[in-house]
The first five atom37 places (N, CA, C, CB, O) and aatype in JSON, in Angstrom:
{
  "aatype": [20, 20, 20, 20, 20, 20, 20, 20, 20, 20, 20, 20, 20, 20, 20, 20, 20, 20, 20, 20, 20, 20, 20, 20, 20, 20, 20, 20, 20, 20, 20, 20, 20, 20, 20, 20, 20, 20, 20, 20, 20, 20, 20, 20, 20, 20, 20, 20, 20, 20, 20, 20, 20, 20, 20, 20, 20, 20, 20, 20, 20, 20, 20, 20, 20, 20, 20, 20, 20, 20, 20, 20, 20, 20, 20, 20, 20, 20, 20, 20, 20, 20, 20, 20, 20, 20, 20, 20, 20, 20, 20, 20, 20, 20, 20, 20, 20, 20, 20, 20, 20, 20, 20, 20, 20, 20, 20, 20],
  "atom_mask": [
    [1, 1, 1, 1, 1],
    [1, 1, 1, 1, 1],
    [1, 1, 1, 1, 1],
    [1, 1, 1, 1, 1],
    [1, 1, 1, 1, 1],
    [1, 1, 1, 1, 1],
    [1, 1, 1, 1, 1],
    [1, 1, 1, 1, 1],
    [1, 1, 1, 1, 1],
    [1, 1, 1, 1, 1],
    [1, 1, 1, 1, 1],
    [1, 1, 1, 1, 1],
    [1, 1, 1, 1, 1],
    [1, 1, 1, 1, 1],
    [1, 1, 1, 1, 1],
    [1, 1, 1, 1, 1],
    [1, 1, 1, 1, 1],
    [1, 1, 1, 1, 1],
    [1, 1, 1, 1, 1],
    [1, 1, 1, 1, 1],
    [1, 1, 1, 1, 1],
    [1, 1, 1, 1, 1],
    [1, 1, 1, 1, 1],
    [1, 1, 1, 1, 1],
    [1, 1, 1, 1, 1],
    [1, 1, 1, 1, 1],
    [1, 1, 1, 1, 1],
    [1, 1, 1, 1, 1],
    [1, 1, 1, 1, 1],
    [1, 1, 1, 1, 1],
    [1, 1, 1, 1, 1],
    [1, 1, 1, 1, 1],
    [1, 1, 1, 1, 1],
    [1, 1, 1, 1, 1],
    [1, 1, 1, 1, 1],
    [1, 1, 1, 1, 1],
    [1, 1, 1, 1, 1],
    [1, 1, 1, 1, 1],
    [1, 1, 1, 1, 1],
    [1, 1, 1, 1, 1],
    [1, 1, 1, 1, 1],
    [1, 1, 1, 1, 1],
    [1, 1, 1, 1, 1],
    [1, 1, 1, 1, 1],
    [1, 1, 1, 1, 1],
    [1, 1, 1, 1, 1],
    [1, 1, 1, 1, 1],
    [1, 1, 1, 1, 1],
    [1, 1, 1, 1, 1],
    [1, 1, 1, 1, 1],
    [1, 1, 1, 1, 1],
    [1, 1, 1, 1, 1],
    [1, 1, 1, 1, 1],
    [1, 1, 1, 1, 1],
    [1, 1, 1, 1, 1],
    [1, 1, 1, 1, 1],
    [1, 1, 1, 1, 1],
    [1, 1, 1, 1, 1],
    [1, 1, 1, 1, 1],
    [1, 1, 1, 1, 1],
    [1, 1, 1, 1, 1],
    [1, 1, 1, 1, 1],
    [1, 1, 1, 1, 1],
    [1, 1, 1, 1, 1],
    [1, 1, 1, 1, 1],
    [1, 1, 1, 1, 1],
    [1, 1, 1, 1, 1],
    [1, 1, 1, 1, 1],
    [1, 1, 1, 1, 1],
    [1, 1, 1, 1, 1],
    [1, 1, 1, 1, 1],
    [1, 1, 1, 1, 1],
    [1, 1, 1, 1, 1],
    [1, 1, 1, 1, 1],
    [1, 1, 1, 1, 1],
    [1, 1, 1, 1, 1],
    [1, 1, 1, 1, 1],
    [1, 1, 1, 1, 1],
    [1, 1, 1, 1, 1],
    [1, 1, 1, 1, 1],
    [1, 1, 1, 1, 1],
    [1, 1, 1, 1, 1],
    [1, 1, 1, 1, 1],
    [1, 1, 1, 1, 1],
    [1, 1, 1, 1, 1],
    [1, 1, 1, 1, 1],
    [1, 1, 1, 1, 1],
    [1, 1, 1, 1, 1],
    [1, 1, 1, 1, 1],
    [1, 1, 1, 1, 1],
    [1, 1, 1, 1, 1],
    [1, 1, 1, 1, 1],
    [1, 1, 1, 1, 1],
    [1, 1, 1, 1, 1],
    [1, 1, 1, 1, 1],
    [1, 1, 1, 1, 1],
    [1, 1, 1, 1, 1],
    [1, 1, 1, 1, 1],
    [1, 1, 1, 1, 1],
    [1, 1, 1, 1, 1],
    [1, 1, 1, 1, 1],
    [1, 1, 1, 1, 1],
    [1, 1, 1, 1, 1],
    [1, 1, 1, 1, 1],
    [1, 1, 1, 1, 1],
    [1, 1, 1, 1, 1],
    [1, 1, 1, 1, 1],
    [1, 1, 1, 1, 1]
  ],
  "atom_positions": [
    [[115.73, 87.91, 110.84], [115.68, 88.51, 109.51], [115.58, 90.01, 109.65], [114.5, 87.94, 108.68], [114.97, 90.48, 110.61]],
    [[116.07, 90.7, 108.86], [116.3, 92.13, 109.04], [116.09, 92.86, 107.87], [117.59, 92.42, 109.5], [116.92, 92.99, 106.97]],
    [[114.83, 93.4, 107.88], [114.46, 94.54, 106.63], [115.35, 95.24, 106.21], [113.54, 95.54, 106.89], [116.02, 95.91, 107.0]],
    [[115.6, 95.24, 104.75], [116.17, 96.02, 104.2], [115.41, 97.28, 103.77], [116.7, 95.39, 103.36], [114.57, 97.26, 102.87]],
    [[115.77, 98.44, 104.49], [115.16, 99.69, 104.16], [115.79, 100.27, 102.88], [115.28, 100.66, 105.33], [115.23, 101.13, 102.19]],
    [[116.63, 99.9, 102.7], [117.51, 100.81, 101.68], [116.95, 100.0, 99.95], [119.7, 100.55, 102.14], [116.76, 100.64, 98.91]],
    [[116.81, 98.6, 100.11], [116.06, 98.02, 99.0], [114.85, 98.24, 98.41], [115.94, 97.06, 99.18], [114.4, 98.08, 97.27]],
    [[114.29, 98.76, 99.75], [112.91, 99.27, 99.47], [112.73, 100.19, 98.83], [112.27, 99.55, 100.33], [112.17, 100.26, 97.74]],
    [[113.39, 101.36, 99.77], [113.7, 102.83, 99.0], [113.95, 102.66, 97.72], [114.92, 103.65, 99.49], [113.37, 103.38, 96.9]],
    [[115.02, 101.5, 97.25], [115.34, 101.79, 96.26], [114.13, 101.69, 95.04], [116.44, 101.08, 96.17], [113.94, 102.46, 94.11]],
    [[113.43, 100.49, 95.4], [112.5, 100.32, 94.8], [111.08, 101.46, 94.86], [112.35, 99.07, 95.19], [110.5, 101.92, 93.88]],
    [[110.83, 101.65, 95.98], [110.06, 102.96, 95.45], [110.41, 103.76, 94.39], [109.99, 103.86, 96.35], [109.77, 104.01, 93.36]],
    [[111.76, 104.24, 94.83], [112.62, 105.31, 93.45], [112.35, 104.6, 92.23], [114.58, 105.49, 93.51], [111.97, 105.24, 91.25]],
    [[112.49, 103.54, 92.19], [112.39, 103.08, 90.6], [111.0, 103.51, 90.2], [112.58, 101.32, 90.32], [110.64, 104.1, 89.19]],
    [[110.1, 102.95, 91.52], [108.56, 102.85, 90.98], [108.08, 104.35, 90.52], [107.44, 102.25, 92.29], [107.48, 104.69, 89.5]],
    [[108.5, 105.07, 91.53], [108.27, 106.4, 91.12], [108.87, 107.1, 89.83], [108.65, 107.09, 92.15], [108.37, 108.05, 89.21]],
    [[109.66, 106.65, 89.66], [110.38, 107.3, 88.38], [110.01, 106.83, 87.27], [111.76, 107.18, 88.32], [109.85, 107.41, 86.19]],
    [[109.86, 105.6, 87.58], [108.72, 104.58, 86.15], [107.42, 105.2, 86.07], [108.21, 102.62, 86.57], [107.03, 105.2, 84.9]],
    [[106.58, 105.75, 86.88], [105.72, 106.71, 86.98], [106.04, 108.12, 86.44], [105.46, 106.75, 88.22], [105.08, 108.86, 86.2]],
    [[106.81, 108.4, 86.3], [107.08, 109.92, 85.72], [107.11, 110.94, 86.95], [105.77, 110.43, 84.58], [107.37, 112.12, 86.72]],
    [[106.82, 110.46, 88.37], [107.14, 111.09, 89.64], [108.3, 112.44, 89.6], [107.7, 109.84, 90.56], [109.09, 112.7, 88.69]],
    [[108.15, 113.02, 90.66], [109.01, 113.68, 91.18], [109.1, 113.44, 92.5], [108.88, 114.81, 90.92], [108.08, 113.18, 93.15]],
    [[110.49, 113.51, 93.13], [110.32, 113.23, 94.96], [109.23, 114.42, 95.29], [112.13, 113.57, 96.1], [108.32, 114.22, 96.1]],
    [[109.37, 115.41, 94.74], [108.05, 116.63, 95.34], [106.63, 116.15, 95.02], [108.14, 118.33, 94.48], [105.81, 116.09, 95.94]],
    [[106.28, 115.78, 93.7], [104.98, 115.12, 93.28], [104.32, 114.34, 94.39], [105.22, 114.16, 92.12], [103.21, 114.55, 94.88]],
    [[105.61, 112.94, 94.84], [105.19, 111.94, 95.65], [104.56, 112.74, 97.26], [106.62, 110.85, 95.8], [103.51, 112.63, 97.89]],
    [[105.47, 113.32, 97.41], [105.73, 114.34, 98.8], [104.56, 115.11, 99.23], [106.88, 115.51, 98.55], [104.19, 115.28, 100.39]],
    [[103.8, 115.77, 97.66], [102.91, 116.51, 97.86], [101.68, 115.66, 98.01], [102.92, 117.45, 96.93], [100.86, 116.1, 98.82]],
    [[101.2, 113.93, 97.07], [100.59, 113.46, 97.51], [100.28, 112.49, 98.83], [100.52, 113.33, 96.78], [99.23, 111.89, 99.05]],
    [[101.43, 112.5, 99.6], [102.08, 111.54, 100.49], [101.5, 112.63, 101.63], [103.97, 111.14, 100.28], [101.25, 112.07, 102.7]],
    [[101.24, 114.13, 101.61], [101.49, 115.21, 102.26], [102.71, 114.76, 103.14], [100.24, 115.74, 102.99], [102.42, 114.47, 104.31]],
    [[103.9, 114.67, 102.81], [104.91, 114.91, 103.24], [106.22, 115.63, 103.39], [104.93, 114.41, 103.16], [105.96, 116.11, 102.29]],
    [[106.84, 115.91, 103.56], [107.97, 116.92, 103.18], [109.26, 116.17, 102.45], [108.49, 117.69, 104.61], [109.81, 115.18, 102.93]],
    [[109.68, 116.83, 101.15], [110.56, 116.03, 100.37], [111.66, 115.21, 100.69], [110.98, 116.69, 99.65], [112.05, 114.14, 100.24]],
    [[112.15, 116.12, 101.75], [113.25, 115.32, 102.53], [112.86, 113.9, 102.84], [113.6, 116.02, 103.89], [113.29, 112.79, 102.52]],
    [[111.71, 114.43, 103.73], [110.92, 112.99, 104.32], [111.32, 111.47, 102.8], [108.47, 113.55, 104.44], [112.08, 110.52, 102.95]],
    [[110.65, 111.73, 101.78], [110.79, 111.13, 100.37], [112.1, 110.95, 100.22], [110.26, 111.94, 99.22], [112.48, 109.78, 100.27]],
    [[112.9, 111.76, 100.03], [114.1, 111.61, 100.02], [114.93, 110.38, 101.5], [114.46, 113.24, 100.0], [115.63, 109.41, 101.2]],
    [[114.75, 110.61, 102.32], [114.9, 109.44, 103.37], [114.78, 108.34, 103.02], [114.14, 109.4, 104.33], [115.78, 107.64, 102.88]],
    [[113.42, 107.85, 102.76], [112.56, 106.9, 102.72], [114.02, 105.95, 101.42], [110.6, 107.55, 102.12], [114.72, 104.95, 101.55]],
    [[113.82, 107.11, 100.21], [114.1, 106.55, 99.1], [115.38, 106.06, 99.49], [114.01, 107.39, 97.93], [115.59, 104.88, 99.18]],
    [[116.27, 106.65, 100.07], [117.69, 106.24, 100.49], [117.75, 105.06, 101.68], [118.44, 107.62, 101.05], [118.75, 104.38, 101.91]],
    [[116.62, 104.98, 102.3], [116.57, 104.29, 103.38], [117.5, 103.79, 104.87], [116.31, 103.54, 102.79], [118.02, 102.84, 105.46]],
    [[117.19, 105.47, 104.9], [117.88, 106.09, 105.94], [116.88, 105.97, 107.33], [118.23, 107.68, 105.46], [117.34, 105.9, 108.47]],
    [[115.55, 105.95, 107.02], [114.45, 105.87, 108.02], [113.65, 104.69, 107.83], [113.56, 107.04, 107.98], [113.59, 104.3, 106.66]],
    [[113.05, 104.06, 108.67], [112.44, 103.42, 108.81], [110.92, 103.57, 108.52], [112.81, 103.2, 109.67], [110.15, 103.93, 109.4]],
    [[110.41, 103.21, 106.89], [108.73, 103.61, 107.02], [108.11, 102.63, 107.43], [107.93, 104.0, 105.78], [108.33, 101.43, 107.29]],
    [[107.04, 103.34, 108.13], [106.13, 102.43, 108.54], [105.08, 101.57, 107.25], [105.3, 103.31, 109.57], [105.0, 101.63, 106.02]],
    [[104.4, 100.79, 108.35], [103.61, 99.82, 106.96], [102.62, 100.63, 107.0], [103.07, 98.02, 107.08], [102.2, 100.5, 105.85]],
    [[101.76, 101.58, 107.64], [100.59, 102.69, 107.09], [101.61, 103.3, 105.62], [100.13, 104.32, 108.64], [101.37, 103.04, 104.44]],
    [[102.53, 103.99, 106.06], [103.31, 104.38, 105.3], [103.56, 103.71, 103.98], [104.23, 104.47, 105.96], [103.26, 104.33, 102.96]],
    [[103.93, 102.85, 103.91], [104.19, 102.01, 102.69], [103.03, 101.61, 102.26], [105.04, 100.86, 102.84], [103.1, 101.28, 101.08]],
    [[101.92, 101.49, 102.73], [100.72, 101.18, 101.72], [99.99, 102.31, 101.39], [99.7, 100.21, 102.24], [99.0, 102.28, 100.65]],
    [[100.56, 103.54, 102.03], [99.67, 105.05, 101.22], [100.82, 104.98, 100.04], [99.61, 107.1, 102.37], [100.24, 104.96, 98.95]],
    [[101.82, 104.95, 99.93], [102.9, 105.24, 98.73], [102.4, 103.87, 97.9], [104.89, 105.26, 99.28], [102.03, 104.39, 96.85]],
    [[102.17, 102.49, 97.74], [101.76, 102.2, 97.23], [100.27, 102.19, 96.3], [102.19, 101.82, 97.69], [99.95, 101.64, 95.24]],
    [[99.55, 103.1, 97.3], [98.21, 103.38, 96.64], [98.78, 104.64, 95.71], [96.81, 103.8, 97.83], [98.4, 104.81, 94.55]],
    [[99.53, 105.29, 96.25], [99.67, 106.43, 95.29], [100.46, 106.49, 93.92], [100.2, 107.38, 96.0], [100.47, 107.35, 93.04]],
    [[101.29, 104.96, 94.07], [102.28, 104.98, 93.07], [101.37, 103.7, 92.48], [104.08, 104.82, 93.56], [102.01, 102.99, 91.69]],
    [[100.07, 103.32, 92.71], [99.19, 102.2, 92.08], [99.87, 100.86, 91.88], [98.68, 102.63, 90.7], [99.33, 100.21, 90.98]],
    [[101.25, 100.07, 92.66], [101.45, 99.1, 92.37], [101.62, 98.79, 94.24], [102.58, 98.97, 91.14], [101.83, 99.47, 95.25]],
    [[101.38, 97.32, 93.88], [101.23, 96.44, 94.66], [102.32, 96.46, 95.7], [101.09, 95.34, 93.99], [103.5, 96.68, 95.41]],
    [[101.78, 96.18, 97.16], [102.8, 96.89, 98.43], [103.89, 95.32, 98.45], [101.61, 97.35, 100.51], [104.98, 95.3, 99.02]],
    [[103.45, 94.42, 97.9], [104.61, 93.2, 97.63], [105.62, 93.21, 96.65], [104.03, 92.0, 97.3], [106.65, 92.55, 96.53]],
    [[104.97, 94.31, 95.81], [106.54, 94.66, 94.73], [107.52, 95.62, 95.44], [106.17, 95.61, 93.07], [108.72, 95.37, 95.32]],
    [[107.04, 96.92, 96.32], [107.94, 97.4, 97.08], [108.7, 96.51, 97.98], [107.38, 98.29, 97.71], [109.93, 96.55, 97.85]],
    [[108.25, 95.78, 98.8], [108.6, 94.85, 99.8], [109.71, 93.73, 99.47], [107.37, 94.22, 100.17], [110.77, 93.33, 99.97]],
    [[108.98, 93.48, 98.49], [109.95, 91.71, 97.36], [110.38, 92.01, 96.5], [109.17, 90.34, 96.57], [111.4, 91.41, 96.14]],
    [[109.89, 93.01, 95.76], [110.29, 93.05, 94.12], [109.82, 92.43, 93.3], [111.39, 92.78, 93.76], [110.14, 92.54, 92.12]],
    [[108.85, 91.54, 93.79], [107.4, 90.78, 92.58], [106.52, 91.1, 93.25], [107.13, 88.98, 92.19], [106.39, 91.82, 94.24]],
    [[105.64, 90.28, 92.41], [104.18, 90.69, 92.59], [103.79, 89.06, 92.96], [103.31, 91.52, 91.01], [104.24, 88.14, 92.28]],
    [[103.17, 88.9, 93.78], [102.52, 87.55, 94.28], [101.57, 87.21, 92.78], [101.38, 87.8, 95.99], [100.84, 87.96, 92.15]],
    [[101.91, 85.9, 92.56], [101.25, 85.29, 91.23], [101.3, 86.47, 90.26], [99.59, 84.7, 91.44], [100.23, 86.78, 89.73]],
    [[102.35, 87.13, 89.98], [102.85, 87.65, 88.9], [104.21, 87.0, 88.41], [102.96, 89.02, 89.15], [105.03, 86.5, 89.18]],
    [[104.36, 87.1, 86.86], [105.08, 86.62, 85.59], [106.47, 85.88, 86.41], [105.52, 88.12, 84.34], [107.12, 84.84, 86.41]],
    [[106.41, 87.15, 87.05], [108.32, 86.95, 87.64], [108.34, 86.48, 89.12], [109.4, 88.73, 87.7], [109.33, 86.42, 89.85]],
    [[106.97, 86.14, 89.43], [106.81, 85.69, 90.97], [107.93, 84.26, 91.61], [105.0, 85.15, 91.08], [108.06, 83.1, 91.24]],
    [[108.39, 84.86, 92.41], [109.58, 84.03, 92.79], [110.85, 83.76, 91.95], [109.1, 82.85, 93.02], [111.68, 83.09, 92.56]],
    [[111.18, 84.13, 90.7], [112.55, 84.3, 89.85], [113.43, 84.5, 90.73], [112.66, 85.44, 88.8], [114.26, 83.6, 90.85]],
    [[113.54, 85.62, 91.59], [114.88, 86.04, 91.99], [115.44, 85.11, 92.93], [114.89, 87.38, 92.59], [116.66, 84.96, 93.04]],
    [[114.54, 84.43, 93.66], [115.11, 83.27, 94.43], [114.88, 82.56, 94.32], [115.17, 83.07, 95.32], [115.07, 81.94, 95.37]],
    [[114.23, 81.63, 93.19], [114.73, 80.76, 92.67], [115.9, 81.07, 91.84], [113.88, 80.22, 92.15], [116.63, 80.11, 92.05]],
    [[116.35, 81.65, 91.23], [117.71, 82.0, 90.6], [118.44, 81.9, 91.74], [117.89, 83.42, 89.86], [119.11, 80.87, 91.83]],
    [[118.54, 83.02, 93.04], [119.95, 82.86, 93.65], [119.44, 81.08, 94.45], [120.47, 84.57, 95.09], [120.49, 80.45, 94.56]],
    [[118.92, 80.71, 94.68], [119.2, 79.28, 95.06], [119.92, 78.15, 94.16], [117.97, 78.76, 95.34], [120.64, 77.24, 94.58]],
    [[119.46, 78.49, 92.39], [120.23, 77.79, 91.67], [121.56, 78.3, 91.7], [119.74, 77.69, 90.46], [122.57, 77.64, 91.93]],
    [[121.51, 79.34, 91.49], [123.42, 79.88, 91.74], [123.85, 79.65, 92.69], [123.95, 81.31, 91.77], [124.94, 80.22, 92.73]],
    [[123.55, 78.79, 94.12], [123.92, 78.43, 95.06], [123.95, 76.95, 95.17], [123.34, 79.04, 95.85], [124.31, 76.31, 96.16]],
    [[123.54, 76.5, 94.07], [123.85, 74.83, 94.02], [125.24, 74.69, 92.89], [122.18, 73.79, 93.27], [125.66, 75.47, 92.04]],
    [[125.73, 73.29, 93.34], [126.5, 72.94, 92.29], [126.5, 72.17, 91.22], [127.18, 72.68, 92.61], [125.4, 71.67, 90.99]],
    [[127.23, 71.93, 90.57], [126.81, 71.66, 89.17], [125.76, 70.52, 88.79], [128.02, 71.36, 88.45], [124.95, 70.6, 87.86]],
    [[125.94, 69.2, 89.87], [125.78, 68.05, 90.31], [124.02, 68.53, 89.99], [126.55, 67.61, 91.96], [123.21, 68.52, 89.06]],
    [[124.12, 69.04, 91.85], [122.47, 69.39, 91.98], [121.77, 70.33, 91.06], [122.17, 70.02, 93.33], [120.62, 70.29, 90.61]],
    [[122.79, 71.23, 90.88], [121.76, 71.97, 89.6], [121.19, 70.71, 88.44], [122.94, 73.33, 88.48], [119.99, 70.49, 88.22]],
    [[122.31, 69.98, 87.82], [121.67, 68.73, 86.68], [120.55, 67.98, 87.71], [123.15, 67.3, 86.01], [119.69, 67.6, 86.92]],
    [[120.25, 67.68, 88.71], [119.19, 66.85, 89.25], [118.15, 67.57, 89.22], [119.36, 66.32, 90.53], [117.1, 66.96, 89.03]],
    [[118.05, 69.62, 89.46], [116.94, 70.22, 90.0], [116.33, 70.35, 88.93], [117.06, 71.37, 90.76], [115.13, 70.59, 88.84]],
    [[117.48, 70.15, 87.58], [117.05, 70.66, 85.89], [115.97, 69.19, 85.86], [118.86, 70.7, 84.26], [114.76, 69.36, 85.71]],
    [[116.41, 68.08, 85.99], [116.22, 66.79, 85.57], [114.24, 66.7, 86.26], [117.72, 65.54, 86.43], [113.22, 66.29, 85.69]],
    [[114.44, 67.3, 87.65], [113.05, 67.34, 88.34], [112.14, 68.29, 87.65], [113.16, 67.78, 89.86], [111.09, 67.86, 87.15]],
    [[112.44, 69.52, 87.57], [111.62, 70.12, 86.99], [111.1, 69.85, 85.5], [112.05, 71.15, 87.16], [109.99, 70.27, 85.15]],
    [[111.76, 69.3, 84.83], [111.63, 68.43, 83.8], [110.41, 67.28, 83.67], [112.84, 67.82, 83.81], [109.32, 67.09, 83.14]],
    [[111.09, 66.85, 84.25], [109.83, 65.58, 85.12], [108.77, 66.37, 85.29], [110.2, 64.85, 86.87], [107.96, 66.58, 84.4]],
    [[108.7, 66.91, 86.57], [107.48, 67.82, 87.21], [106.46, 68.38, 85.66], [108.36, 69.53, 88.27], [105.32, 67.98, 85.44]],
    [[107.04, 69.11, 85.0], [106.57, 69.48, 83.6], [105.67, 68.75, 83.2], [107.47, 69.46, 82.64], [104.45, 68.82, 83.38]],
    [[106.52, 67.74, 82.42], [105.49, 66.81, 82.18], [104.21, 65.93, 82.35], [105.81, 66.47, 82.12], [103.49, 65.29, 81.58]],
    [[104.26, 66.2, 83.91], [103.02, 65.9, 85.19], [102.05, 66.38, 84.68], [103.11, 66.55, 86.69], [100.94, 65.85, 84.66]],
    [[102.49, 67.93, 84.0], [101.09, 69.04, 84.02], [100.74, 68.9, 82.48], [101.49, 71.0, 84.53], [99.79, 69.53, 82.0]]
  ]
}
């Protein structure tokens, strides 16, 4: 399996910008040099995990939303793959996985 640096980045950029950030803002609390930020965000370099959990303390969200893009036992926890797994079944198994979870439902 092979980290995607560039997903990450991307997601910092969002996080930061959903923050009202600037790459300099982050940079200056990161004490880093903008470029450095700028890298990261493009994911051109490889950050480390010290690294990624000071940018997550600084950007106050959780180092599994940079990483995954959810939040462990948050709203949207696991959506995205459960979605691309249903878009990877066919029509057949999608009606059986609909039919289980259905079932399953009702359990609770």
């Amino acid at each position: 399996m092979n980290i995607d640096y560039k997903l990450i980045g991307g997601r910092i950029k969002a996080e930061r910008n959903r923050r009202g950030l600037t790459q300099e803002n982050l940079a200056e609390k990161l004490d880093v040099s903008v470029g450095y930020v700028s890298q990261i965000e493009r994911g051109v370099t490889k950050i480390s995990l010290d690294t990624l959990a000071e940018i997550s303390n600084v950007l106050k969200c959780d180092i599994a939303k940079l990483i995954t893009g959810t939040v462990i036992g948050g709203e949207n926890y696991m959506s995205a793959e459960l979605n691309e797994c249903y878009a990877s079944l066919d029509k057949r198994d999608r009606q059986l996985l609909s039919d289980f979870i259905k079932l399953l439902a009702r359990r609770m």
